[in-house]
C-alpha positions as MATLAB code, in Angstrom:
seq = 'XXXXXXXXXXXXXXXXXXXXXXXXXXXXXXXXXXXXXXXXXXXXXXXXXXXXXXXXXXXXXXXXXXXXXXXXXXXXXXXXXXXXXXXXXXXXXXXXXXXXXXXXXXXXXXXXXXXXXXXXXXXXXXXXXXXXXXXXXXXXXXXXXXXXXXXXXXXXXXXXXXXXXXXXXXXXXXXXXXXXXXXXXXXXXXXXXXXXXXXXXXXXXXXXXXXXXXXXXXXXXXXXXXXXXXXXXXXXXXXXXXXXXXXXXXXXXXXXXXXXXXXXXXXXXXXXXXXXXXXXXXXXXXXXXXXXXXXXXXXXXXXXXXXXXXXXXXXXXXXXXXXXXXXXXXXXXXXXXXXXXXXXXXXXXXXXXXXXXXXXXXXX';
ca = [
      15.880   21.360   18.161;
      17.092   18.291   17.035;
      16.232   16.718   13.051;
      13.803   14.455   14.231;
      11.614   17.376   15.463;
      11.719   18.887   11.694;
      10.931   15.743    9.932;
       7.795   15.226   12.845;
       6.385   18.628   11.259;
       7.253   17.258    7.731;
       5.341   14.188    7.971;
       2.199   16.151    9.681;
       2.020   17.677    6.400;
       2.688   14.588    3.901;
       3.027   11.508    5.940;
       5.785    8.832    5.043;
       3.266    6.422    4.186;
       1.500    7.707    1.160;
       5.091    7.722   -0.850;
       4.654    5.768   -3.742;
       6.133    2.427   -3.347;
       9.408    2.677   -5.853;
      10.413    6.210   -4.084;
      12.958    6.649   -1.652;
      11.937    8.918    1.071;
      13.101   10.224    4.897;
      15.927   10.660    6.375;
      18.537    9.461    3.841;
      21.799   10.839    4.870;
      22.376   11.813    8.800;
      21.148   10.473   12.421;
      18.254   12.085   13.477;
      18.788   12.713   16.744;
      21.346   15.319   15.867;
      20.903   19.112   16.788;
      20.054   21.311   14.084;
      21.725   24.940   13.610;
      20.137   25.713   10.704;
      17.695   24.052    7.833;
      18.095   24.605    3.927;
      15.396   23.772    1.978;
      15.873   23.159   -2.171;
      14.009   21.335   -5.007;
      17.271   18.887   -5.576;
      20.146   17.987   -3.389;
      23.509   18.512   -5.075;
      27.009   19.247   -4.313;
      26.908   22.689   -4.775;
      23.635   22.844   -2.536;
      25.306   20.991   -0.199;
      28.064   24.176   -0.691;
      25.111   26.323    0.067;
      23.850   24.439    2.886;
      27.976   24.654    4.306;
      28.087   28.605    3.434;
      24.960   29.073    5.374;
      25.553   27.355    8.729;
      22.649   24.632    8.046;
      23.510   21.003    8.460;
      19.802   19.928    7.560;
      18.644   19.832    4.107;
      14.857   19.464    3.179;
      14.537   18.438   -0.161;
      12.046   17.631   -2.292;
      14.046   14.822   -4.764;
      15.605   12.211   -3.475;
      19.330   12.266   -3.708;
      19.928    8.075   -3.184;
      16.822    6.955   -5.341;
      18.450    3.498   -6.234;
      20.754    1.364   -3.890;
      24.040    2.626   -3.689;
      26.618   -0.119   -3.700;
      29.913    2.504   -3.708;
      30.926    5.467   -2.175;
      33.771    6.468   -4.018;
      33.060    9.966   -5.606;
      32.542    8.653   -9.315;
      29.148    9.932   -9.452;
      27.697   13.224   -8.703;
      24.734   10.962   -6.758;
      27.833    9.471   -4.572;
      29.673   13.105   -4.346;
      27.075   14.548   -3.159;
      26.202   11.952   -0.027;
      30.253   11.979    0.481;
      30.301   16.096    0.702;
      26.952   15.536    3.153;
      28.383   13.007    5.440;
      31.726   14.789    5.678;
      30.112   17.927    6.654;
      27.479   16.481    9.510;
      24.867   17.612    7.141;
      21.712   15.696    7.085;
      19.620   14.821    4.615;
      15.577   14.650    4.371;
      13.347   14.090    1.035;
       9.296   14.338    0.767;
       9.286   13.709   -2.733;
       5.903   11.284   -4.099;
       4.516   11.511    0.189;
       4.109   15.317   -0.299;
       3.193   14.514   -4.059;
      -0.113   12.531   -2.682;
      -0.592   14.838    0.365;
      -4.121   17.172    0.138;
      -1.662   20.656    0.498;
       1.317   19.272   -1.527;
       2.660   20.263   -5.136;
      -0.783   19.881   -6.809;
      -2.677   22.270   -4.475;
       0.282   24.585   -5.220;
      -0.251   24.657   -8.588;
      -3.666   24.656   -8.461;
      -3.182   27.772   -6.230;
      -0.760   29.924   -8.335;
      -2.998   29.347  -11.301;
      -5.975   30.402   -9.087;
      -8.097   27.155   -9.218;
     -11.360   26.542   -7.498;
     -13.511   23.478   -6.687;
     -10.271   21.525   -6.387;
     -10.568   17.574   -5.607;
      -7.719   14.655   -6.283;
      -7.383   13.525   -9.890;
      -5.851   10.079   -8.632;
      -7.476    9.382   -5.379;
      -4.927    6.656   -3.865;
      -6.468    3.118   -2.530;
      -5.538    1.279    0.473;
      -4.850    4.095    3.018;
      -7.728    3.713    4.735;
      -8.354    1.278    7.515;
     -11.244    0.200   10.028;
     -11.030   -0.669   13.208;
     -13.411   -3.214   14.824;
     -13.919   -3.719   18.863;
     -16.057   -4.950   21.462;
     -16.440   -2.985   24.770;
     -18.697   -2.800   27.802;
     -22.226   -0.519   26.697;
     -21.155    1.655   29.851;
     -17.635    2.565   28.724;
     -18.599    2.746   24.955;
     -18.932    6.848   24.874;
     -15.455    6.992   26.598;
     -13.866    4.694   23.827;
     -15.578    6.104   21.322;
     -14.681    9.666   22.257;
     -10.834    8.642   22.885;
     -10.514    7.067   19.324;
     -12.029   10.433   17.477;
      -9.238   12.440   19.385;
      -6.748   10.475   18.330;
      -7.892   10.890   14.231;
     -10.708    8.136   13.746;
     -13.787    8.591   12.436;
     -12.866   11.160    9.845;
     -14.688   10.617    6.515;
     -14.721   13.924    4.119;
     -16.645   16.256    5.414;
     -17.366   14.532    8.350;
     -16.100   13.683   11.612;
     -16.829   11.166   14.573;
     -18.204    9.031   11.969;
     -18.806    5.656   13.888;
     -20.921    2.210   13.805;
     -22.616    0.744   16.811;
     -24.311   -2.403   17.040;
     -25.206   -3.599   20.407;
     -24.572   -7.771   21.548;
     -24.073  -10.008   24.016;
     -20.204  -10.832   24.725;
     -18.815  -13.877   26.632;
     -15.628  -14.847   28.185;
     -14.214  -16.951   30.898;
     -10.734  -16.454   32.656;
      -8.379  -18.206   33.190;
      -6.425  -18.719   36.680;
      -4.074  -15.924   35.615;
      -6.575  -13.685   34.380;
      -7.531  -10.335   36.161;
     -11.066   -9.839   34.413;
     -12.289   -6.629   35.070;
     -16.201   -7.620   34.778;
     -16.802  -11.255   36.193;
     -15.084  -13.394   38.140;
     -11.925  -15.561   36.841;
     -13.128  -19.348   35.974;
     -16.627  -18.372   35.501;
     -18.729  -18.210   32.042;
     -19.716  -14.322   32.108;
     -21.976  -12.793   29.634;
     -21.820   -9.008   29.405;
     -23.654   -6.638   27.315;
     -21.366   -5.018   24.785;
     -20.990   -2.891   21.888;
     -19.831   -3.339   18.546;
     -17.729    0.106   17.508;
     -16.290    0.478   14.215;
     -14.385    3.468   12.958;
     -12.026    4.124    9.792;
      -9.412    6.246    9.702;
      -6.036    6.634    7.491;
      -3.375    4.459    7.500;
      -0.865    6.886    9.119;
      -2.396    7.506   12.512;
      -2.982    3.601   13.177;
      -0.334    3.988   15.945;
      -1.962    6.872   17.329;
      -5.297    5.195   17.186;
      -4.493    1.749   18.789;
      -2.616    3.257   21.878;
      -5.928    5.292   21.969;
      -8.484    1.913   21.989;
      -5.696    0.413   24.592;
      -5.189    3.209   27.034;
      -9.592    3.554   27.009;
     -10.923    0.073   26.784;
     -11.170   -1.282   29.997;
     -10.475   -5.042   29.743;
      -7.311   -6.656   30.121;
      -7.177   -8.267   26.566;
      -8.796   -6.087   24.115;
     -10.670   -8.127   21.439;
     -10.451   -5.647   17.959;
      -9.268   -6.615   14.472;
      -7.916   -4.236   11.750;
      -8.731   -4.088    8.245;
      -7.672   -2.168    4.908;
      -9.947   -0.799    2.828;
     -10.823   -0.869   -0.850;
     -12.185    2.320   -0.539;
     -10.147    5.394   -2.726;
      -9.223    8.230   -0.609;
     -10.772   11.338   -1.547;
      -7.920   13.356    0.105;
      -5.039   11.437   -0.843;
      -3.310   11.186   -3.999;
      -1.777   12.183   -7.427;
      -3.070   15.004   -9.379;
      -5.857   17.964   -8.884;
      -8.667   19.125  -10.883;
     -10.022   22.519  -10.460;
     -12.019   25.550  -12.178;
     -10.965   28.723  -12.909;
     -13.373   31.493  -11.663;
     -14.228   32.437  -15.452;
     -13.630   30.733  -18.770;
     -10.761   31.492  -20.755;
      -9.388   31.600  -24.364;
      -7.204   28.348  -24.611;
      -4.551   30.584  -26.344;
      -4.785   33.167  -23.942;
      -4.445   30.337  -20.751;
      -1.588   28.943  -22.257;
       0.192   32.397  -21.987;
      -1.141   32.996  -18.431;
       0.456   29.553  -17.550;
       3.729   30.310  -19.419;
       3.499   33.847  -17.612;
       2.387   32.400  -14.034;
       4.120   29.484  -13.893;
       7.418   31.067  -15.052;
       8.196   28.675  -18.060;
      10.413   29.455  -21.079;
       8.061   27.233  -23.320;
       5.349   25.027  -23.409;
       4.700   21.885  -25.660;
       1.153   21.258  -26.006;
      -1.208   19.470  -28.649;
      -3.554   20.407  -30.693;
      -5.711   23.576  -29.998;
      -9.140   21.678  -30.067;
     -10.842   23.811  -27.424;
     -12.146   27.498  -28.060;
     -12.229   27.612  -24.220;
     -10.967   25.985  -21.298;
     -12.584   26.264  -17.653;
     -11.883   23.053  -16.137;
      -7.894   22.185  -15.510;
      -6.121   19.057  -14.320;
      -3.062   19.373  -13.218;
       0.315   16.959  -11.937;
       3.657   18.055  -10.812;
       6.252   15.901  -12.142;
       6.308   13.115  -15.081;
       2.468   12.876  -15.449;
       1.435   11.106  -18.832;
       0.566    7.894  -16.656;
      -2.201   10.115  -15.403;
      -3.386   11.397  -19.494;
      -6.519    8.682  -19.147;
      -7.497   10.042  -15.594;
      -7.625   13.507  -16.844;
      -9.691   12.634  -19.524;
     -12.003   10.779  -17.881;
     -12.260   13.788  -15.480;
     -13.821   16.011  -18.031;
     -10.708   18.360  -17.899;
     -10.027   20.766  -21.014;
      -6.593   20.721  -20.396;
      -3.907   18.726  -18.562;
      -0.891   20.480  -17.579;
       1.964   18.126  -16.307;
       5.584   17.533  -17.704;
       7.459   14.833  -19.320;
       4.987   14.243  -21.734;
       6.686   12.176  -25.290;
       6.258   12.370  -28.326;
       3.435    9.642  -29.050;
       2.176   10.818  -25.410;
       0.275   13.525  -27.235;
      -1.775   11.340  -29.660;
      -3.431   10.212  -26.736;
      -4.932   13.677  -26.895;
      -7.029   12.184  -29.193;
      -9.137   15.400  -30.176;
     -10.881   15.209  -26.150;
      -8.137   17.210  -23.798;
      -5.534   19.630  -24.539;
      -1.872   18.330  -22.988;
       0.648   21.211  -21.928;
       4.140   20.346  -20.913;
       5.652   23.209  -19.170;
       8.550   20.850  -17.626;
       9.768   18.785  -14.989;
      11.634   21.754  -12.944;
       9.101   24.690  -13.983;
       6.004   22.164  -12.504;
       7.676   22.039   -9.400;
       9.723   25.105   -8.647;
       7.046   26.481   -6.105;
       7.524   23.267   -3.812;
      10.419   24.666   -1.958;
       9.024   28.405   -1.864;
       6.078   26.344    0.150;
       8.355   24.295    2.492;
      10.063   27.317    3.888;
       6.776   29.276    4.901;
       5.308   25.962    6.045;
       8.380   25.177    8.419;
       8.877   28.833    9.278;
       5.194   29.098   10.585;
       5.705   25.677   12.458;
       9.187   26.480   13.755;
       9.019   30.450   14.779;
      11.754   30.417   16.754;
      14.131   29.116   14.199;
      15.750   30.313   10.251;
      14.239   28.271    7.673;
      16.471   29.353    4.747;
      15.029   28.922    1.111;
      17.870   27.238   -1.397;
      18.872   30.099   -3.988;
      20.692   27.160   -5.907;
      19.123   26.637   -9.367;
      18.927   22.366   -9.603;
      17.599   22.191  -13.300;
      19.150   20.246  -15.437;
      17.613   21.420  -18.162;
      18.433   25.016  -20.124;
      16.583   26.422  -23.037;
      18.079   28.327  -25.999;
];
């Protein structure tokens, strides 16, 4: 197995492409075409993780924060950022991070949450625009089942609930070839008129690739007339943030100790107590109070997130209740989740979970 084959079952589960735009994700230290004898995964990369990662005979590391987040202009050891990469590349130990792509993916840190406080009825908070596409071509009415079949397999035409989701409107198409043209209706030099179909599909942004090669390898001229287009549309499935139900009301007290309790945090900073009861819960992994409108606007009792400061809470404004159980505690499960994902995807092979403890911050 080699560490491209790792990152191909990383990026089935969060693709690349959803990362938000100022994160640094992929391969960041390490060629990916290198074997693999062993994979560590961990919340943060650091030296002594790398140390781990050494101790236990694994020379890939899966981590959810990016080590290298801003350019790097030195490598000289004066920073525990450039340390780290030095310790890395010195070892042959490669470096991956998922970070905001598994943050926006449908099963990423939200859905864990959501999960280990035993949330229902989940759906994206911040649904993310721009990652879908449509795809627009013209083919022969005899070949359009074929086409149409071809670009379904290869992810199109998946909306929701739904699948081989297409549009069909039926035409008349012309062409005439040139001397060097091989047409496969007509004859080259000749005006020809041939009854076609219109076929649009959408699909997201991250199987265009697989899609195209799809519309290629089916259509059956020899220049393929399509266009491409990105969507306005918000994408039910991917992006920041969940909002879910819990099976029965509860006390907002009594939640907050069931979160402190589940969640295994030392404290919680919260707002006011303006809720009796809370049933509905937003929730978002990481620095979230960019997010404090959308989980309003949800109808959410409560937002649990982290980072939240100290004017962040007026925004409470009497409507929500905002819990900060921290940065670390928010997203300690990630890594817990990595392991059993990879393990089930790569049976054959040790998927060791990090025992390293990466936060920075201690309570007293």
């Amino acid at each position: 197995m080699i560490v491209n084959d790792v990152i191909k079952h990383l990026e089935a589960l969060a693709p690349l492409e959803y990362a938000e735009d100022f994160d640094n994700v992929g391969l960041l230290v390490g060629d990916k075409n290198s074997n693999v004898s062993g994979i560590l995964v961990t919340l943060d990369t650091l030296e002594s993780v790398v140390d781990e990662a050494i101790e236990k005979n694994c020379n890939l590391i899966v981590s959810f924060h990016p080590i290298i987040f801003k350019g790097l202009k030195k490598l000289t050891g004066k920073t525990y950022v450039e340390r780290t990469v030095l310790k890395a590349i010195k070892n042959d130990i490669a470096i991956f991070a998922i970070h905001t792509a598994l943050d926006n993916a449908l099963l990423g840190v939200n859905d864990i949450i959501c999960n280990t406080i035993g949330l229902k009825s989940k759906r994206i908070l911040l649904p993310k625009k721009g990652t879908i596409k449509k795809l627009t071509t013209y083919v022969p009415n005899e070949n359009t089942e074929t086409l149409r079949k071809a670009l379904f397999q290869a992810g199109a035409g998946n909306i929701g609930n739904y699948d081989n989701c297409s549009f069909n409107s039926e035409g008349i198409g012309t062409y005439k070839g040139n001397e060097n043209s091989n047409p496969t209706l007509g004859e080259k030099g000749k005006l020809h008129s041939e009854p076609e179909t219109q076929v649009s599909v959408t699909f997201n942004t991250h199987v265009e690739n697989k899609v195209l090669n799809a519309l290629f390898k089916a259509h059956p001229y020899e220049e393929v007339a399509f266009e491409v287009a990105t969507l306005d549309n918000y994408n039910q499935t991917i992006g920041m943030g969940m909002v879910g139900e819990l099976e029965v009301p509860q006390n907002s007290n009594d939640f907050l100790k069931f979160l402190k309790t589940t969640m295994n945090v030392s404290c919680i900073r919260h707002s006011e107590i303006t809720k009796t009861q809370v049933k509905t819960i937003a929730v978002l992994g990481g620095s979230g109070s960019f997010a404090i409108g959308a989980a309003k606007a949800s109808g959410a009792d409560i937002f649990v997130t982290s980072d939240l400061k100290y004017h962040d809470f007026f925004s409470a404004e009497g409507q929500i209740i905002l819990a900060d159980i921290g940065h670390y505690e928010s997203e300690q499960f990630t890594k817990n989740f990595l392991v059993d994902y990879l393990s089930k995807k790569i049976t054959n092979f040790a998927v060791v979970l990090s025992t390293t403890n990466t936060n920075p911050v201690k309570y007293s």
